[in-house]
C-alpha positions in Angstrom: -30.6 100.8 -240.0 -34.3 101.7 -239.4 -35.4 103.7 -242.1 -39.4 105.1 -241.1 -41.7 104.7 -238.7 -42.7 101.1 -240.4 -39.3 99.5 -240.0 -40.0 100.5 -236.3 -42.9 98.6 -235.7 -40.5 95.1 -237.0 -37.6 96.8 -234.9 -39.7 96.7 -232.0 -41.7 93.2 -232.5 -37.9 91.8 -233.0 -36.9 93.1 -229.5 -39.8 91.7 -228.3 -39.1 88.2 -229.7 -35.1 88.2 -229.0 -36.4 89.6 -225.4 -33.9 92.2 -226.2 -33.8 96.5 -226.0 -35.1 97.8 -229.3 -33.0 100.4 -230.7 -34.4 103.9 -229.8 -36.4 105.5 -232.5 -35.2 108.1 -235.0 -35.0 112.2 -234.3 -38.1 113.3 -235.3 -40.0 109.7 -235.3 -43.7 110.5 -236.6 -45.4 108.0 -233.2 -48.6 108.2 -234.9 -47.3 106.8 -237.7 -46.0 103.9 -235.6 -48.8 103.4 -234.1 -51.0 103.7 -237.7 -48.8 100.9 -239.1 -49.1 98.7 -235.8 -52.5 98.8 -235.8 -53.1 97.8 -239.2 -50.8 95.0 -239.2 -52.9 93.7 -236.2 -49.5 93.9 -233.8 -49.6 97.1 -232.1 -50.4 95.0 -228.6 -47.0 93.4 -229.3 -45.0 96.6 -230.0 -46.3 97.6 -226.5 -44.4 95.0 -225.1 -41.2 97.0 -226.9 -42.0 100.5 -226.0 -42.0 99.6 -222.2 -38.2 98.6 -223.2 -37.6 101.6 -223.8 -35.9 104.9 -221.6 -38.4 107.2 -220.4 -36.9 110.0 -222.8 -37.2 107.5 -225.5 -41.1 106.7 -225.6 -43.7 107.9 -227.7 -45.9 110.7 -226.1 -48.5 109.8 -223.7 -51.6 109.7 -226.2 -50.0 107.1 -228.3 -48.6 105.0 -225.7 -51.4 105.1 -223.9 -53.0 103.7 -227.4 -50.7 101.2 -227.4 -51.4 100.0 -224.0 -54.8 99.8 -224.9 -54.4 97.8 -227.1 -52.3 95.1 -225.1 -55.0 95.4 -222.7 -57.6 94.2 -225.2 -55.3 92.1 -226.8 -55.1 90.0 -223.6 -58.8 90.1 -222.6 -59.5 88.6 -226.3 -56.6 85.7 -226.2 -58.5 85.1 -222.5 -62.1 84.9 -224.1 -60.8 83.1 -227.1 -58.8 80.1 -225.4 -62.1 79.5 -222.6 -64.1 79.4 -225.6 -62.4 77.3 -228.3 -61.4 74.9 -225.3 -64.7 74.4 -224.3 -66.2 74.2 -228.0 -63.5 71.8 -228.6 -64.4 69.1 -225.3 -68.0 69.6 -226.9 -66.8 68.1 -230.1 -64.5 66.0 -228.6 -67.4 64.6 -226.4 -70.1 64.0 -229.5 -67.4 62.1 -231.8 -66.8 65.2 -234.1 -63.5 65.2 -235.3 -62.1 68.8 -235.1 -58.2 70.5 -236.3 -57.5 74.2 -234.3 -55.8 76.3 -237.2 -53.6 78.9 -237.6 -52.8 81.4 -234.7 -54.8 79.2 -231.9 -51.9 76.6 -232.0 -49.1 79.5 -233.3 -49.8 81.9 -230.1 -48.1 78.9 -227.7 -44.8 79.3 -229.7 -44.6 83.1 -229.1 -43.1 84.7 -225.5 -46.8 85.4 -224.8 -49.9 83.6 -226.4 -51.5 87.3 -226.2 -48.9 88.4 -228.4 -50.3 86.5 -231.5 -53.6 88.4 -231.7 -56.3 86.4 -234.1 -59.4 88.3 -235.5 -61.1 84.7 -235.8 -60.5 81.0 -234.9 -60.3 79.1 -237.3 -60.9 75.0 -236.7 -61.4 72.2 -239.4 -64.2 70.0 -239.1 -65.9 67.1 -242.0 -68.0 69.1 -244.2 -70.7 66.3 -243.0 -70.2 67.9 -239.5 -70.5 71.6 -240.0 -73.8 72.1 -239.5 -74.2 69.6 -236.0 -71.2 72.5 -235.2 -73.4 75.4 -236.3 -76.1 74.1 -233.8 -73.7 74.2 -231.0 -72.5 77.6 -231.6 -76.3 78.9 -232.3 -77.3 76.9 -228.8 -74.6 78.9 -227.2 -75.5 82.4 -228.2 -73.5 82.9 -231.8 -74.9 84.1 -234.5 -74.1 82.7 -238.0 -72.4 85.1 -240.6 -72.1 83.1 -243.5 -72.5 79.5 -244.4 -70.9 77.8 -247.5 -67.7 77.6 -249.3 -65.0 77.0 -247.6 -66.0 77.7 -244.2 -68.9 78.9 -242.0 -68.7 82.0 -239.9 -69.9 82.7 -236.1 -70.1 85.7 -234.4 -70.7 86.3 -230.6 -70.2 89.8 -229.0 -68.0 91.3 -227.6 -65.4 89.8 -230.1 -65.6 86.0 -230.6 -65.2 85.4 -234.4 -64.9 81.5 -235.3 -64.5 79.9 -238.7 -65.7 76.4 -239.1 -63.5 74.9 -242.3 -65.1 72.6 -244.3 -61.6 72.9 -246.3 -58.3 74.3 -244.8 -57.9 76.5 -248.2 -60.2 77.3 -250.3 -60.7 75.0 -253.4 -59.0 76.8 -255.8 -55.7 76.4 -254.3 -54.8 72.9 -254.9 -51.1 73.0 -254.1 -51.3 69.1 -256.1 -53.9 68.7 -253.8 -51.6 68.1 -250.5 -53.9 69.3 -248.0 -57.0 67.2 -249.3 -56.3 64.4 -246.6 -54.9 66.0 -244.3 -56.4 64.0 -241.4 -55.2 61.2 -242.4 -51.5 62.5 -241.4 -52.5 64.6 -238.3 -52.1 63.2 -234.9 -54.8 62.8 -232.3 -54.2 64.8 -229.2 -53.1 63.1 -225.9 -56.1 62.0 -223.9 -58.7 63.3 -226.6 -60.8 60.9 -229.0 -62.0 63.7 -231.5 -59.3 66.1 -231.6 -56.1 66.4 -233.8 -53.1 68.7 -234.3 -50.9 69.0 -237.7 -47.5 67.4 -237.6 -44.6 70.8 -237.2 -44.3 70.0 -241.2 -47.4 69.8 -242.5 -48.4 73.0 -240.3 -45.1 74.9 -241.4 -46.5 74.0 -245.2 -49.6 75.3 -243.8 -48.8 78.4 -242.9 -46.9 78.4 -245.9 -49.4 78.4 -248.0 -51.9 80.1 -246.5 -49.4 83.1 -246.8 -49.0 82.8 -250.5 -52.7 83.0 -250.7 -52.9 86.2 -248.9 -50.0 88.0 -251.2 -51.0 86.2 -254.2 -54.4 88.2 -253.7 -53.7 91.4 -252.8 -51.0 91.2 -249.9 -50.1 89.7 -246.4 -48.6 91.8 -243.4 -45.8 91.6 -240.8 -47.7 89.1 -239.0 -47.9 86.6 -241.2 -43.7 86.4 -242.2 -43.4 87.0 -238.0 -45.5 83.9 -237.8 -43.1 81.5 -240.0 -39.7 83.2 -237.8 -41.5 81.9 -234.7 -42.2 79.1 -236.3 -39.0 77.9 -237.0 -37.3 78.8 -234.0 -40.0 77.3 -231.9 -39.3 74.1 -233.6 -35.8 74.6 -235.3 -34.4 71.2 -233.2 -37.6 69.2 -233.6 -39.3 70.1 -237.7 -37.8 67.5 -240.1 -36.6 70.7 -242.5 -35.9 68.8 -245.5 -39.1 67.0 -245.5 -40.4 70.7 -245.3 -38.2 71.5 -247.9 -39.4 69.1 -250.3 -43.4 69.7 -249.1 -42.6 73.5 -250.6 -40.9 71.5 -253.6 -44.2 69.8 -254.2 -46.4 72.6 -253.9 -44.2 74.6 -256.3 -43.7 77.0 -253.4 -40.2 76.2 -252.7 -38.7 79.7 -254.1 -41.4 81.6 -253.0 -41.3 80.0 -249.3 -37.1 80.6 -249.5 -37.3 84.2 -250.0 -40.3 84.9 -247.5 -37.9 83.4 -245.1 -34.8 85.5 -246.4 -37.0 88.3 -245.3 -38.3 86.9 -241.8 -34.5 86.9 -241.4 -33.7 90.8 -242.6 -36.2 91.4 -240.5 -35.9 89.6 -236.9 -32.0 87.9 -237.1 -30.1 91.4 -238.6 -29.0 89.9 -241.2 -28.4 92.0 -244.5 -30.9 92.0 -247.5 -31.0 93.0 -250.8 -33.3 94.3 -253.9 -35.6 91.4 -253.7 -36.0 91.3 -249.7 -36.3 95.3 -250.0 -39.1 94.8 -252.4 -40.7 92.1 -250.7 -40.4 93.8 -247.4 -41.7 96.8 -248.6 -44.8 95.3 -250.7 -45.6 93.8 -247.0 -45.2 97.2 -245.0 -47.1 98.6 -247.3 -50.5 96.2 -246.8 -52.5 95.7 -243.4 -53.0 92.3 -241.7 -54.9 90.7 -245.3 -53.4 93.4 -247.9 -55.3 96.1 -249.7 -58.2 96.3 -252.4 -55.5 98.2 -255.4 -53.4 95.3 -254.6 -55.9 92.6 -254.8 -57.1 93.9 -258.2 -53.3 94.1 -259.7 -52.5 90.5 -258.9 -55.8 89.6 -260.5 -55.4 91.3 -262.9 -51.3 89.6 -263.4 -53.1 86.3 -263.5 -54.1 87.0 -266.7 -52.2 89.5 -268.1 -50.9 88.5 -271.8 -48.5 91.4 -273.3 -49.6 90.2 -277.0 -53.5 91.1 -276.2 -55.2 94.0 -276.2 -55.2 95.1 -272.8 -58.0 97.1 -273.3 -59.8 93.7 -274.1 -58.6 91.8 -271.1 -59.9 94.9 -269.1 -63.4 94.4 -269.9 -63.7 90.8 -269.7 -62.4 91.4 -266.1 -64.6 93.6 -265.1 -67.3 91.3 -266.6 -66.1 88.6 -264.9 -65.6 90.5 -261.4 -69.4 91.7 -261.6 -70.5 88.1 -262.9 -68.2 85.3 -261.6 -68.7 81.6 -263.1 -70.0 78.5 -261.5 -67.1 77.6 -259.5 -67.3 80.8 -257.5 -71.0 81.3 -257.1 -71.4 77.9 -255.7 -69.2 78.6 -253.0 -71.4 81.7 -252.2 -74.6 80.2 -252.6 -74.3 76.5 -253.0 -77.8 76.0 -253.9 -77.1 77.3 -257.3 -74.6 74.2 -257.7 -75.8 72.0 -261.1 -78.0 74.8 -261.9 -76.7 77.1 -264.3 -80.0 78.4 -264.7 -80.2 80.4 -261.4 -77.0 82.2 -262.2 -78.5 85.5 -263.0 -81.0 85.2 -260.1 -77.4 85.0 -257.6 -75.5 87.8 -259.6 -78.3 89.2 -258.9 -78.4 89.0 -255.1 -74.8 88.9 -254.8 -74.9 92.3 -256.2 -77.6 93.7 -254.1 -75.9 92.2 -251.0 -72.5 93.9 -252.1 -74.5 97.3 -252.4 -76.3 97.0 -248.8 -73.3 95.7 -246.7 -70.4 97.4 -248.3 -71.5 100.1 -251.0 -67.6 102.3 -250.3 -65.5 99.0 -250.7 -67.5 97.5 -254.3 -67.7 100.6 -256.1 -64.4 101.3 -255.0 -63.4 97.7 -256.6 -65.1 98.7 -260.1 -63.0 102.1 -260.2 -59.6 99.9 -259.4 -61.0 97.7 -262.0 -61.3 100.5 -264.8 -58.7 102.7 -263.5 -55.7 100.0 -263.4 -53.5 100.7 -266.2 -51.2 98.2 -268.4 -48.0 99.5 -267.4 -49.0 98.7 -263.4 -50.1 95.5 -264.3 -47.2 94.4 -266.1 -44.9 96.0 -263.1 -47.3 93.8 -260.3 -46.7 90.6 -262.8 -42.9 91.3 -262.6 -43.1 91.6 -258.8 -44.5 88.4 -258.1 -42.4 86.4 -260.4 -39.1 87.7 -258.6 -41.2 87.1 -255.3 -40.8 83.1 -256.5 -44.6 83.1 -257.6 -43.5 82.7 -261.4 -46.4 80.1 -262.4 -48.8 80.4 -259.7 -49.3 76.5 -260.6 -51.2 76.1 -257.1 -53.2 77.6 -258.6 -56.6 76.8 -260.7 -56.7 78.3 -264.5 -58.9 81.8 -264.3 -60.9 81.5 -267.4 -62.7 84.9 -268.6 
């Protein structure tokens, strides 16, 4: 039974992926609400492949399809722009002897009825941390500007809405997951008739995406996308994946009860079949979020991380807060790496990390330091509780926060 206007948007993305009539919508269905929750989960091109399903006294009024529709429309014009452009950047990189591994939704979108379908805000591709700045020089030389350098990966910008992320690691360090991913060249497999470029075995992707997904709702949240993603996924390669190799990956990474419940809920959502309290928390957790989750919830998980009922919460409060205006070592180094072996520079980067925060997104860290003081003990305790029956019970991928 579709409940609201956000079990619509899955209703129609499931028609869409079973190439099948979506149910109409409720008496009295709230459209711009539909179309608020599409847009946020970064599918609302998708759901416009459903509403043209539907019977002309069925569809939304013309405003909002029309917003839909737009939205398709640019949806296809970016997939276009995205696929000349990664392709060429990759026979670049193929032709200077730099080895290169397309992430995430660039390899996902051939696995859905439409590569347009699996709209991506950025490209992500893997490169030697020795190579990423020979790749920042071809992206300059070709008219992007660079973002942000360091950390995990690099970012590139070129109008009208190119967005690429050069990895320097395919997670960011402090999710080890028993360090699994830290080779993972070694196990990819060079594409046919390329010398430079290579594509993820279907199991070490699925663990991919996998994890990748637990960072997102470990940190504040994940969206429809993302659980859509690992239901393609599998039926894409349900005859081909060795699944109990990908079992045991999960197994490894301690994800294995986490990554069985996510795709419980891929199948409530997308196979009909019935769920239950957990699935209706999980699945409502998720509605709940946009594409990457929300700034409340990213606090509240932070805060469950180190959440200890026999402290003073009080206590723990204000060494969080401390900690979120002055990170350690481990963080600042992947924001400005030149501060790496220096302890003394420090304040000089707290510092400029603050000033930067205050320039570029005043609303968004002010709002961080209210959620900070405002987030109470009994919410933290309930978010805590919510993760462990989401299979996240140890968080053992993991590093130790130490305030």
């Amino acid at each position: 039974m579709i409940k609201d206007e956000k079990d619509y948007v899955v209703e129609l993305l499931a028609a869409v992926l079973k190439d099948q009539r979506p149910e109409p919508p409720a008496p009295g269905c709230d459209w711009g609400a539909v179309y608020k929750t599409a847009r946020r989960h970064s599918v609302a091109g998708m759901a416009d492949y459903g509403l043209e399903r539907l019977a002309e006294e069925e569809q939304p009024p013309q405003e909002v399809r029309q917003a839909f529709r737009q939205a398709r429309l640019t949806g296809i014009a970016k997939e276009a722009t995205q696929h000349v452009t990664v392709t060429e950047l990759l026979k670049t990189l193929d032709g200077r002897g730099i080895r290169a591994l397309p992430l995430k939704g660039f390899v996902l979108k051939y696995a859905y009825p439409r590569p347009d379908m699996r709209l991506m805000a950025d490209v992500d591709i893997l490169v030697d941390d020795a190579n990423t700045r020979a790749v920042g020089k071809i992206l300059t030389d070709r008219g992007f500007s660079c973002e942000h350098t360091g950390g995990n990966h690099d970012v590139y910008h070129r109008r009208p809405y190119m967005n690429l992320e050069i990895h320097r690691n395919i997670l960011p360090e402090q999710y080890a997951f028993g360090g699994y991913f830290d080779h993972i060249f070694d196990r990819a497999v060079l594409k046919e008739g390329t010398q430079c470029i290579y594509a993820m075995t279907p199991e070490d992707f699925y663990l991919y995406m996998v994890a990748h997904l637990t960072k997102h709702y470990a940190q504040g949240g994940t969206g429809i996308r993302s659980i859509m993603d690992l239901w393609v996924f599998r039926r894409f390669y349900q005859d081909t994946a060795d699944w109990a190799a990908i079992g045991a990956g999960l197994e490894a990474m301690g994800l294995k009860a986490f990554g069985d419940n996510l795709m419980r809920l891929a199948g409530v959502w997308f196979d009909g079949r019935p769920g239950d309290e957990l699935t209706d928390e999980m699945g409502r957790f998720i509605l709940g979020n946009g594409t990457y989750g929300t700034t409340q919830n990213m606090e509240l998980s932070a805060f469950s991380k180190v959440y200890d009922a026999q402290e003073d919460f009080t206590s723990v409060q204000r060494r969080y807060l401390w900690r979120t205006l002055f990170p350690a070592m481990d963080h600042m180094r992947q924001v400005f790496p030149w501060v790496e072996g220096r302890p003394a520079l420090l304040p000089a980067a707290w510092v400029m990390r603050g000033v930067r925060a205050m320039v570029k997104r005043p609303k968004r860290t002010l709002h961080r330091v209210r959620a900070v003081q405002n987030t109470s003990e009994e919410e933290v305790a309930r978010a805590r509780g919510f993760y462990e029956r989401s299979g996240l019970q140890e968080l053992e991928h993991e590093k130790k926060s130490h305030l």
